[in-house]
PARO-939033 format. One record per residue (C-alpha): residue number from 1; x, y, z. Coordinates in nm, 2 decimals, always signed. Example, Ala and Ser with C-alpha at 12.3 -4.5 7.8 and 13.67 -1.06 7.14 Angstrom:
<sites>
1 / +1.23 / -0.45 / +0.78
2 / +1.37 / -0.11 / +0.71
</sites>
This chain:
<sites>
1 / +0.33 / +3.24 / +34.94
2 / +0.59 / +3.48 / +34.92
3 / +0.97 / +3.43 / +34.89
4 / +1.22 / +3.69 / +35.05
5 / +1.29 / +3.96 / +34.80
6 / +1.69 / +3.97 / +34.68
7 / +1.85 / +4.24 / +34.57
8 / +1.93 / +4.32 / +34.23
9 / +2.31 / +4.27 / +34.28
10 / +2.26 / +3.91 / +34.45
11 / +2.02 / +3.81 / +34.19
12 / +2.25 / +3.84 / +33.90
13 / +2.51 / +3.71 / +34.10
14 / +2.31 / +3.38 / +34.17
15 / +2.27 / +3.39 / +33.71
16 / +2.50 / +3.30 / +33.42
17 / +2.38 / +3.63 / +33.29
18 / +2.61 / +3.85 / +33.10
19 / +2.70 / +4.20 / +33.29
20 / +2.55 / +4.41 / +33.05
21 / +2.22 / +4.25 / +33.09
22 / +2.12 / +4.52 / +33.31
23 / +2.20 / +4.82 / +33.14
24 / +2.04 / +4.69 / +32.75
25 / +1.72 / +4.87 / +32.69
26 / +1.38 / +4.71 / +32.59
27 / +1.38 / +4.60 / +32.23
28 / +1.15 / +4.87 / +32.00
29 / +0.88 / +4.68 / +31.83
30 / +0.65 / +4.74 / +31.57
31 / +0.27 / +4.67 / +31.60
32 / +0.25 / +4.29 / +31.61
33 / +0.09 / +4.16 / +31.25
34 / -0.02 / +3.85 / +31.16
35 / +0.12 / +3.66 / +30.85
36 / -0.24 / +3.49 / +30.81
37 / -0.56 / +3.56 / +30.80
38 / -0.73 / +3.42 / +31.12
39 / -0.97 / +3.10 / +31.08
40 / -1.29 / +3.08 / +31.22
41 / -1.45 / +2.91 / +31.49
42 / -1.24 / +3.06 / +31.78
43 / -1.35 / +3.27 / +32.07
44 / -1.22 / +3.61 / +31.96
45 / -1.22 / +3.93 / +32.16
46 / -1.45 / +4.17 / +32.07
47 / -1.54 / +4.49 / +32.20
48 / -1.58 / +4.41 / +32.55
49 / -1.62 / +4.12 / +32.51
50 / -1.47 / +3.73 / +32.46
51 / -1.74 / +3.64 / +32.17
52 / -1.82 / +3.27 / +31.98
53 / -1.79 / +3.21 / +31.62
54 / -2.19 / +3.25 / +31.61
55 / -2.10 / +3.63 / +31.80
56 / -2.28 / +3.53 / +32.13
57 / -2.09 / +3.60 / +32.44
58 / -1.81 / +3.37 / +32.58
59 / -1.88 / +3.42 / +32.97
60 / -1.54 / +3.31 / +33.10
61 / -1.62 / +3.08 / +33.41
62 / -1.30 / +2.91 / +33.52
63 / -1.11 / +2.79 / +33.81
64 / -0.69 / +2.77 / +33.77
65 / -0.53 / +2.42 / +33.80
66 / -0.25 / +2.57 / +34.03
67 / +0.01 / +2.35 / +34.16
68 / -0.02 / +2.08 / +33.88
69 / +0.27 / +2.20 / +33.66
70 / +0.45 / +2.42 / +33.96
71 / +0.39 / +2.35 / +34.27
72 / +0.33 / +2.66 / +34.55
73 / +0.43 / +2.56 / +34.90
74 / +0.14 / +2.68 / +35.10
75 / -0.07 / +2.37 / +34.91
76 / +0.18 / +2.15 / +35.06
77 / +0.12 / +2.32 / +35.43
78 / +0.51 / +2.47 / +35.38
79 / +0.53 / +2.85 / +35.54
80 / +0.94 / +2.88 / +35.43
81 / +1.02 / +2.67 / +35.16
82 / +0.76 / +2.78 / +34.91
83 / +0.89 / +2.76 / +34.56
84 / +0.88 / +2.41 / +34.31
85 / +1.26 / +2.43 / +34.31
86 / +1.23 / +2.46 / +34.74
87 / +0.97 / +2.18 / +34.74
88 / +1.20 / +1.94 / +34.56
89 / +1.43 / +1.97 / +34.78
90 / +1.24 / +1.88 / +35.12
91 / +1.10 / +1.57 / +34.91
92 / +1.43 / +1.44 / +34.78
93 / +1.59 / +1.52 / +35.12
94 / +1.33 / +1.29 / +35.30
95 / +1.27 / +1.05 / +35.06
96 / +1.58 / +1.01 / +34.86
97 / +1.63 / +1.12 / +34.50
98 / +1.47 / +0.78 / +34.35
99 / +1.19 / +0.79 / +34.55
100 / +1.13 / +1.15 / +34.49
101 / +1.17 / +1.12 / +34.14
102 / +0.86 / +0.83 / +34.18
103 / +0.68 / +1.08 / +34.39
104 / +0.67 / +1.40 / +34.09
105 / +0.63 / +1.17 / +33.80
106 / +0.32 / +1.02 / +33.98
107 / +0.18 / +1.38 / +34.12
108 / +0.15 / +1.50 / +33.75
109 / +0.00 / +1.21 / +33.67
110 / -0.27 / +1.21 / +33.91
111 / -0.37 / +1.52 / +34.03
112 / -0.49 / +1.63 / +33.68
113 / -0.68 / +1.35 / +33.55
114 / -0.97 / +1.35 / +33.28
115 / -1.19 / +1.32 / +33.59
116 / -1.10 / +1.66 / +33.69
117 / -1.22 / +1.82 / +33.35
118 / -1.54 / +1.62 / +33.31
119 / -1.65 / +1.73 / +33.67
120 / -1.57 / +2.12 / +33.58
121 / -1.75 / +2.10 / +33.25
122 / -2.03 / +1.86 / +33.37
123 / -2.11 / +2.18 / +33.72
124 / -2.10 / +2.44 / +33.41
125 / -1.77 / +2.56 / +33.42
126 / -1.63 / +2.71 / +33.13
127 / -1.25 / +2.76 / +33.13
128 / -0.96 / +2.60 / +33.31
129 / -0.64 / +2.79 / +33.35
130 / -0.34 / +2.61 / +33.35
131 / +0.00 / +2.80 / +33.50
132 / +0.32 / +2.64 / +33.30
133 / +0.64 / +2.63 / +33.36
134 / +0.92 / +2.66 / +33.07
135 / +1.15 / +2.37 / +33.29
136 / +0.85 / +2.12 / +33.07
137 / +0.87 / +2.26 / +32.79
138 / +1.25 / +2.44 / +32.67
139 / +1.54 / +2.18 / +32.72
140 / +1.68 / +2.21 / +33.05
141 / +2.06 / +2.16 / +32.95
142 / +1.99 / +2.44 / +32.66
143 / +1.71 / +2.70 / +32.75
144 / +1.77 / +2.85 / +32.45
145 / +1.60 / +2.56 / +32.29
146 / +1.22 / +2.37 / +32.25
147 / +1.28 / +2.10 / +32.40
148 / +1.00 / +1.86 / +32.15
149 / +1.02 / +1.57 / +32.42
150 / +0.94 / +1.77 / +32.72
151 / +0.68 / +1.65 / +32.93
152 / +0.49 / +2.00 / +32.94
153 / +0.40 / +1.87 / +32.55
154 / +0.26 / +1.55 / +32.65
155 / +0.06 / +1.66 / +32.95
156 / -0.09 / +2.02 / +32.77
157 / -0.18 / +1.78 / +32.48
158 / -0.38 / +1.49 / +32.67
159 / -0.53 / +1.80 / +32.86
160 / -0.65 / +1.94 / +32.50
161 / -0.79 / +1.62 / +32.42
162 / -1.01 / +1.60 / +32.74
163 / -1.11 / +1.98 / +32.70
164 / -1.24 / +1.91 / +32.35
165 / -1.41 / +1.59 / +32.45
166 / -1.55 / +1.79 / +32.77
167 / -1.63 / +2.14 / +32.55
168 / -1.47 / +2.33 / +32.81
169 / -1.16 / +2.60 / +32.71
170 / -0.79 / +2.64 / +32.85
171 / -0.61 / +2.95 / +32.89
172 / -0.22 / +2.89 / +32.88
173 / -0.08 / +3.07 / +33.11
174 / +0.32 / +3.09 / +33.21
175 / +0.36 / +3.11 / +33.56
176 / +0.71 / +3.07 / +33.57
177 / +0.92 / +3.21 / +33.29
178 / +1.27 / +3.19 / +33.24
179 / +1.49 / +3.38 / +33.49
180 / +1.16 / +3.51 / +33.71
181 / +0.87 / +3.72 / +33.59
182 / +0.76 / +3.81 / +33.93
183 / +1.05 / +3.80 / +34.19
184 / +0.85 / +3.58 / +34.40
185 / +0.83 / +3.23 / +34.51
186 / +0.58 / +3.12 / +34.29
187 / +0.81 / +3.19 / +33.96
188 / +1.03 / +2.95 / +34.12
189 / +1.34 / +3.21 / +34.02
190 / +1.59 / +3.29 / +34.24
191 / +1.37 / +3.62 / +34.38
192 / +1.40 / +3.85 / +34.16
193 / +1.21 / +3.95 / +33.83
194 / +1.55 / +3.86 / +33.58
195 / +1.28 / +3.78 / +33.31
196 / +1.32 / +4.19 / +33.25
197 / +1.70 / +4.22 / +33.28
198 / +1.82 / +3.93 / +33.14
199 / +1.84 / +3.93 / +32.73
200 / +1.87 / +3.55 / +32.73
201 / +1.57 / +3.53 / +32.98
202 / +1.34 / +3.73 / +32.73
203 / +1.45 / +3.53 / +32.47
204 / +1.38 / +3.24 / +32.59
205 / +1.03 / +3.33 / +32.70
206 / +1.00 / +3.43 / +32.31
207 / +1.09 / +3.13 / +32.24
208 / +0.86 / +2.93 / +32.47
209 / +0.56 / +3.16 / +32.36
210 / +0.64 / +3.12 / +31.98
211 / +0.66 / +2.70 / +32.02
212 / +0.32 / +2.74 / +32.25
213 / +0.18 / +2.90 / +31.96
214 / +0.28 / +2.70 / +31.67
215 / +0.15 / +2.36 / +31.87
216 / -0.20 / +2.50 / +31.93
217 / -0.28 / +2.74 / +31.66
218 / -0.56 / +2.55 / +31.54
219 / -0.70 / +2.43 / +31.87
220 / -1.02 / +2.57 / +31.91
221 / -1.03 / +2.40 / +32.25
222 / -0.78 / +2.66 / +32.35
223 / -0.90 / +2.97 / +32.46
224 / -0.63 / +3.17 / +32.47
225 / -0.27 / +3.28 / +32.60
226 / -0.27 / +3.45 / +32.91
227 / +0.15 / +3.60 / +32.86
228 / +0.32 / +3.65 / +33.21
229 / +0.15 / +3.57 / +33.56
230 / +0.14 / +3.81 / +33.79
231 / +0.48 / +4.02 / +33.64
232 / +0.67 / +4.26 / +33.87
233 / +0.59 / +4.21 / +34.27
234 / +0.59 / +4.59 / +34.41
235 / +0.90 / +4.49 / +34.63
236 / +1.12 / +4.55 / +34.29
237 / +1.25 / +4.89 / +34.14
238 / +0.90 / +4.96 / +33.98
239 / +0.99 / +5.25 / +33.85
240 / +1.21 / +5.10 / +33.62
241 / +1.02 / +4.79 / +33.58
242 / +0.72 / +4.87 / +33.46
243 / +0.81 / +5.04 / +33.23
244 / +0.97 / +4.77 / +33.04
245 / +0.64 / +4.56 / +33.10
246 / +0.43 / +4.66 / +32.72
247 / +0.72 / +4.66 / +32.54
248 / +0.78 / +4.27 / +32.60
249 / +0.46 / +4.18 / +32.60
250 / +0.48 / +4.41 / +32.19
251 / +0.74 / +4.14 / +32.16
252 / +0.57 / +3.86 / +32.30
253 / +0.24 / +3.93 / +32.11
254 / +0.43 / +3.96 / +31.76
255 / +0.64 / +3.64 / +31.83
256 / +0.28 / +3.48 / +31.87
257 / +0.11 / +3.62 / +31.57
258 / +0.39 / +3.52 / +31.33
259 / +0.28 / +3.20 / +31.40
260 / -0.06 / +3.21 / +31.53
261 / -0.29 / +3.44 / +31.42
262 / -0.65 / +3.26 / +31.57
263 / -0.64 / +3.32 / +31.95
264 / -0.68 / +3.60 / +32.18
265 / -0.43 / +3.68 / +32.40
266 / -0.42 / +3.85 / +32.77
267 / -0.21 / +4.05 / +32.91
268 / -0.15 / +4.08 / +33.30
269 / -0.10 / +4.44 / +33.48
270 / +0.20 / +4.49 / +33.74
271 / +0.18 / +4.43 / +34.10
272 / +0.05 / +4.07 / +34.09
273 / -0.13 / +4.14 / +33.80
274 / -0.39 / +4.48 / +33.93
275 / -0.15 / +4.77 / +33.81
276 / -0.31 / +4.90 / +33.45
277 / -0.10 / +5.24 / +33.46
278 / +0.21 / +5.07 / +33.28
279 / -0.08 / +4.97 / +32.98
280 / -0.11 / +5.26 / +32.67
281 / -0.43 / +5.19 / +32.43
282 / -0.45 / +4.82 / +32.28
283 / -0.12 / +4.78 / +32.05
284 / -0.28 / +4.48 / +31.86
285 / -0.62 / +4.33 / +31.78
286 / -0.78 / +4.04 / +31.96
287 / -0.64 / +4.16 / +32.28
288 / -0.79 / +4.07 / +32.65
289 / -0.68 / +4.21 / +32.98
290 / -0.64 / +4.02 / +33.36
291 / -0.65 / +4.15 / +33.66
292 / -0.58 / +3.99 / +33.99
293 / -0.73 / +4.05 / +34.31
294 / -0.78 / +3.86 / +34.67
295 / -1.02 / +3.91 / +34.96
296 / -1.10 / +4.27 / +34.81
297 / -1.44 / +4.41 / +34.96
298 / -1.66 / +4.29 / +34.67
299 / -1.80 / +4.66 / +34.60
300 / -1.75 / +4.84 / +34.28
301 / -1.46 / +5.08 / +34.38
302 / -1.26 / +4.76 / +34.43
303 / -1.31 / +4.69 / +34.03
304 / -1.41 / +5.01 / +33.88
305 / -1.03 / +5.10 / +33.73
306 / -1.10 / +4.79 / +33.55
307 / -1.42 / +4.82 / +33.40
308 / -1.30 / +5.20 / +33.31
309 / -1.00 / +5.09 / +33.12
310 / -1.23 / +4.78 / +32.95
311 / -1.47 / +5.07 / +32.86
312 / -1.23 / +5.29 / +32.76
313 / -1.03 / +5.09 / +32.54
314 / -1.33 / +4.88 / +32.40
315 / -1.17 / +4.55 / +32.55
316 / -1.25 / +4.32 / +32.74
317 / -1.16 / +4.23 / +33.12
318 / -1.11 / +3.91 / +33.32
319 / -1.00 / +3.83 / +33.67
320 / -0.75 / +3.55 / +33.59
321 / -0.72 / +3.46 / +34.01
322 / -0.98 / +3.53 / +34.28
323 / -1.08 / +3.38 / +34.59
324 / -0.88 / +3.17 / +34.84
325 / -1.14 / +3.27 / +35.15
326 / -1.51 / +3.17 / +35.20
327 / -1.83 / +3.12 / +34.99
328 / -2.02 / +3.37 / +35.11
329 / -1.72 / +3.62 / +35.00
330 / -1.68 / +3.43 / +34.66
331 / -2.06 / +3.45 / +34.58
332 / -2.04 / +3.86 / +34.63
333 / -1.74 / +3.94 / +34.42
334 / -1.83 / +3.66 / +34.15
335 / -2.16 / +3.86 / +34.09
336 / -2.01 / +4.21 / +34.16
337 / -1.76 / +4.09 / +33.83
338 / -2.05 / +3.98 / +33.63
339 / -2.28 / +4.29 / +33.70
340 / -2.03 / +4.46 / +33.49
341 / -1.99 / +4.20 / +33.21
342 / -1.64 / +4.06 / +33.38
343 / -1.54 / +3.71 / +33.36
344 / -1.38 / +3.49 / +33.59
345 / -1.15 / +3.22 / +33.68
346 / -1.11 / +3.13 / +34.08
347 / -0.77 / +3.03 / +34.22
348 / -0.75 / +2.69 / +34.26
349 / -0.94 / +2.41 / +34.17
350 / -0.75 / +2.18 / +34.41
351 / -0.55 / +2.18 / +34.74
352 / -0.46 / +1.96 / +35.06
353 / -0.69 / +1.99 / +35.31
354 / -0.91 / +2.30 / +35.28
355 / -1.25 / +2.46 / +35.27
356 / -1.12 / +2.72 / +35.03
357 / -1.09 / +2.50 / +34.73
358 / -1.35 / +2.32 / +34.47
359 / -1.16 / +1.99 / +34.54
360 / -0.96 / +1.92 / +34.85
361 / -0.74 / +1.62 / +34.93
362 / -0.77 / +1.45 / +35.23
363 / -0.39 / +1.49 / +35.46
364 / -0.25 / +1.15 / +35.51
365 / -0.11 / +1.05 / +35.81
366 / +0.25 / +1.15 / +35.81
367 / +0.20 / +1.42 / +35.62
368 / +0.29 / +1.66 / +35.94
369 / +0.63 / +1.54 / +35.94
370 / +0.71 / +1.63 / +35.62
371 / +0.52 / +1.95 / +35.62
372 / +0.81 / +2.06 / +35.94
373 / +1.12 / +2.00 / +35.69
374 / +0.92 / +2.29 / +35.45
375 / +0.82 / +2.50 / +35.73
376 / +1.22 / +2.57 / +35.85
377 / +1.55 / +2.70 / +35.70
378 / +1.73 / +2.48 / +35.54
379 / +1.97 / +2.53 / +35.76
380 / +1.85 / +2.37 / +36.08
381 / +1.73 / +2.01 / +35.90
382 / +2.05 / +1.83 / +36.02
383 / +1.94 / +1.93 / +36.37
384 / +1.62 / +1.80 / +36.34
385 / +1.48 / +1.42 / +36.41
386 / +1.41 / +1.29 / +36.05
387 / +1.11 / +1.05 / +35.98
388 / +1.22 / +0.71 / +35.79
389 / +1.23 / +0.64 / +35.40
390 / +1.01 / +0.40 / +35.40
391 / +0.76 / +0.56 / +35.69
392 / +0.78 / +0.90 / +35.42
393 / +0.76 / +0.71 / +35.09
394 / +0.43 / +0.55 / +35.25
395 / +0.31 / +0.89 / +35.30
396 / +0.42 / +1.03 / +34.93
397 / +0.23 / +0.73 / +34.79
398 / -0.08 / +0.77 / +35.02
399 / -0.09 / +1.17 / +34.87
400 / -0.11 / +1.03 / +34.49
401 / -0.38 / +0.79 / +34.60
402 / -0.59 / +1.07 / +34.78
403 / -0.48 / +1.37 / +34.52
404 / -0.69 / +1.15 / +34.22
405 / -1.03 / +1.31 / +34.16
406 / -1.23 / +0.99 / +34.34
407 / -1.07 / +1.02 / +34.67
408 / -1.10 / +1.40 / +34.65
409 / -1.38 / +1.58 / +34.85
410 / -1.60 / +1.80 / +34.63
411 / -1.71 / +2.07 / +34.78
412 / -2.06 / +2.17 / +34.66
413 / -2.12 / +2.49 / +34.86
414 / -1.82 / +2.64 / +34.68
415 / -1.93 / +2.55 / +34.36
416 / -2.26 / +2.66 / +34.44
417 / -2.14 / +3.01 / +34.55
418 / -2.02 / +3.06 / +34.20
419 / -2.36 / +2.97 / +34.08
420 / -2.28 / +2.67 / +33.95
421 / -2.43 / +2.32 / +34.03
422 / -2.15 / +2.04 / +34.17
423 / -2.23 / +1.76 / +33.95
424 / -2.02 / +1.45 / +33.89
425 / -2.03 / +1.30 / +33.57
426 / -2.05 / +0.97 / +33.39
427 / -1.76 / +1.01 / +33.13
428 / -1.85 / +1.01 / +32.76
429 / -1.65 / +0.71 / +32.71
430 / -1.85 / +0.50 / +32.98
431 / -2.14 / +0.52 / +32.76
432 / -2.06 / +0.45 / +32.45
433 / -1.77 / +0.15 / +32.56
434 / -1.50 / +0.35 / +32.39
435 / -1.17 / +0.38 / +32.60
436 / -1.16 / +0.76 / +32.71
437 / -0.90 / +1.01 / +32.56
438 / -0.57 / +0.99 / +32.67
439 / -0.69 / +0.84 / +32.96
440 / -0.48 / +0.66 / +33.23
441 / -0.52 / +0.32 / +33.28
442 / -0.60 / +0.42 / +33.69
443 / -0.85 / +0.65 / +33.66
444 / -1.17 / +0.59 / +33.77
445 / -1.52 / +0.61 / +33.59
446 / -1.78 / +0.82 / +33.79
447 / -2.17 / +0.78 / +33.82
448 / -2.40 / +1.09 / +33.77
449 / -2.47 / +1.25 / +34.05
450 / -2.56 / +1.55 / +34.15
451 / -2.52 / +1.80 / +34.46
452 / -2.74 / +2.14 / +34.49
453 / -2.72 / +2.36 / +34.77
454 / -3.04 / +2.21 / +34.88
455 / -3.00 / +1.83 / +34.81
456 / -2.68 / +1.79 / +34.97
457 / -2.43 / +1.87 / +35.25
458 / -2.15 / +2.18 / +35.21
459 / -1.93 / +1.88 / +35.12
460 / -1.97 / +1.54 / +34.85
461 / -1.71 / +1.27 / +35.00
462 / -1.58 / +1.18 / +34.61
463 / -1.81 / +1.11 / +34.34
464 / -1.87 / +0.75 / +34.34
</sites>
């Protein structure tokens, strides 16, 4: 999953960014204030804990709609080119641009359908995360600005609509900010963390935040605003880094609350998100902290800097990504995080052709060929023995088709190993003869059913 690191110097080559950029010190800011009172009926953080309206506990049970909104190569079985901007590029190169065009237009579409969030809501899931990136939602020719017709708007706002109809929450998370938040491939930058160096990056991530904000201030189907994924890979000057970490997110947090003064929001340590040093005591009120951690031995030293800090502070702690290995191993840390009053959201909810997912996609035939073109330099594709348009487009078309939520394979034992029951739903609208929300016109309508560990296979083959 990882891009080759660049150096600072090549990085801000590769950039429009102004020379000083790298020398400007992080903006002081003041406490964040709101300039409203909050309104009731959203999830607030209290104590340590994500509380209801009625003061109950919120018990955070998600899974992360990775790849939807920006695209990770490993899900596409790439091992070099890995980022959405990398992925583009083997798919217009094979296909041709119109073709590939078709091809991204119709993977947004499909792979996150109402389906999807009736399923998770139906097997008891709680939350949905949903990575973003600002490409859908500031206008590409001028970052500087909202773009209001991005697609981003429409696709967060159908997905809203679905949540609310489902009573499942989203956390809003930006996975890829402008200029690079990590320095990796996944924040589709150019491979190094310019988010921190660059004044019209951080800007612009204000910007994006602030428009976020106003949109969904009143959405009680929104959980909350999870700020920077995974910031600051430790293959970066840390050091100096780091330090420049709170102070944004002071900035971020008071762009937010000018506007929005109703929903939580989380902040991510360093170091793909598990590094707590750069944090001070909570800055603001209604705060939340994430941590990040894969195929960890599920024993309490692995998590006990984070229930210290969460007691400490008297706030509470998530782990926004987890998993990515085997039920057995999900079932241990999942309960080692709840023993201690931690909630959860896995990483992801679907992939191609995996055990390690809730909802795989069958590999259509072909698929292999394109999968070579990601999994070499750039360099040596003119060498190489290209498949046809047509024979690739047939492929492209027969991954939408297998990506929607009926063609999907649902894998129970995962579920089940979060204990949670894989259920699939019959859609509100299918019983009362109402059209569904924002639904498209493809999407299919599934029959209850149900799969328990001991009614049905590891696997359900779709829910019919």
């Amino acid at each position: 999953m990882i891009r080759c690191a660049l150096s600072l110097a090549t990085a801000l080559i590769l950039t429009a960014a102004p020379a000083l950029a790298l020398t400007e010190a992080p903006a002081a800011s003041a406490p964040a204030t709101a300039t409203a009172v909050a309104a009731p009926g959203f999830v607030r953080a209290e104590g340590t804990r994500f509380v209801n309206p009625d003061g109950s506990t919120f018990h955070i049970k998600g899974m992360s709609f990775g790849n939807w909104l920006l695209p990770e190569g490993y899900m596409f079985k790439f091992t070099v080119q890995r980022s959405p901007q990398d992925i583009e590029d083997v798919i217009e190169y094979l296909a041709g641009p119109e073709e590939a065009a078709r091809f991204w237009s119709d993977f947004r579409e499909a792979y996150i359908q109402e389906d999807d969030v009736a399923f998770l809501a139906a097997s008891g899931f709680t939350t949905v995360r949903v990575p973003l990136h600002w490409k859908f939602f500031l206008d590409r020719a001028n970052p500087d600005k909202v773009d209001p017709n991005g697609e981003g708007w429409g696709r967060i706002d159908r997905l809203v609509g679905w949540a609310r109809a489902h009573n499942i929450k989203l956390i809003l998370d930006i996975h890829a900010a402008p200029g690079g938040q990590t320095g990796v491939n996944h924040d589709d930058g150019v491979g190094y963390p310019l988010t921190f160096y660059v004044p019209e990056y951080r800007r612009r991530t204000l910007t994006m935040w602030r428009a976020i904000a106003e949109r969904y201030k009143d959405e009680t189907a929104v959980l909350g605003y999870d700020l920077l994924n995974e910031p600051i890979t430790p293959y970066h000057d840390t050091d100096f880094l780091n330090s420049r970490l709170e102070p944004f997110y002071r900035e971020l947090v008071e762009a937010i609350r000018a506007v929005d003064p109703n929903h939580p929001i989380m902040l991510a340590g360093a170091q793909w998100s598990t590094n707590f040093d750069v944090f001070g005591p909570p800055f603001a009120d209604n705060l939340g902290y994430t941590y990040h951690m894969f195929w960890a031995g599920p024993q309490r030293s692995s998590i006990q800097k984070y229930v210290n800090f969460g007691n400490r502070w008297q706030v509470p702690i998530f782990i926004g990504e987890t998993g990515e290995l085997n039920d057995d191993w999900n079932e241990k840390f999942r309960t080692l995080n709840e023993r201690f009053g931690l909630g959860w959201s896995f990483w992801t909810y679907k992939n191609l052709d995996t055990p390690s997912t809730v909802s795989s996609i069958t590999r259509p035939e072909g698929w292999d060929a394109i999968a070579l073109f990601g999994s070499v330099p750039k360099s040596q594709w003119e060498t190489m023995e290209k498949p046809s348009r047509e024979a690739v487009a047939a492929t492209l078309r027969a991954y939408i088709a297998n990506a929607r939520f009926a063609k999907t394979t649902i894998r129970a034992s995962y579920v089940a190993s979060l204990g949670l029951t894989a259920t699939c739903p019959r859609l509100a609208s299918a019983e009362t003869g109402a059209p569904p929300a924002a639904a498209a016109p493809e999407a299919t309508t599934p029959t209850l059913a149900a799969a328990t560990p001991a009614a049905a296979p590891a696997a359900i083959t779709s829910c019919p």
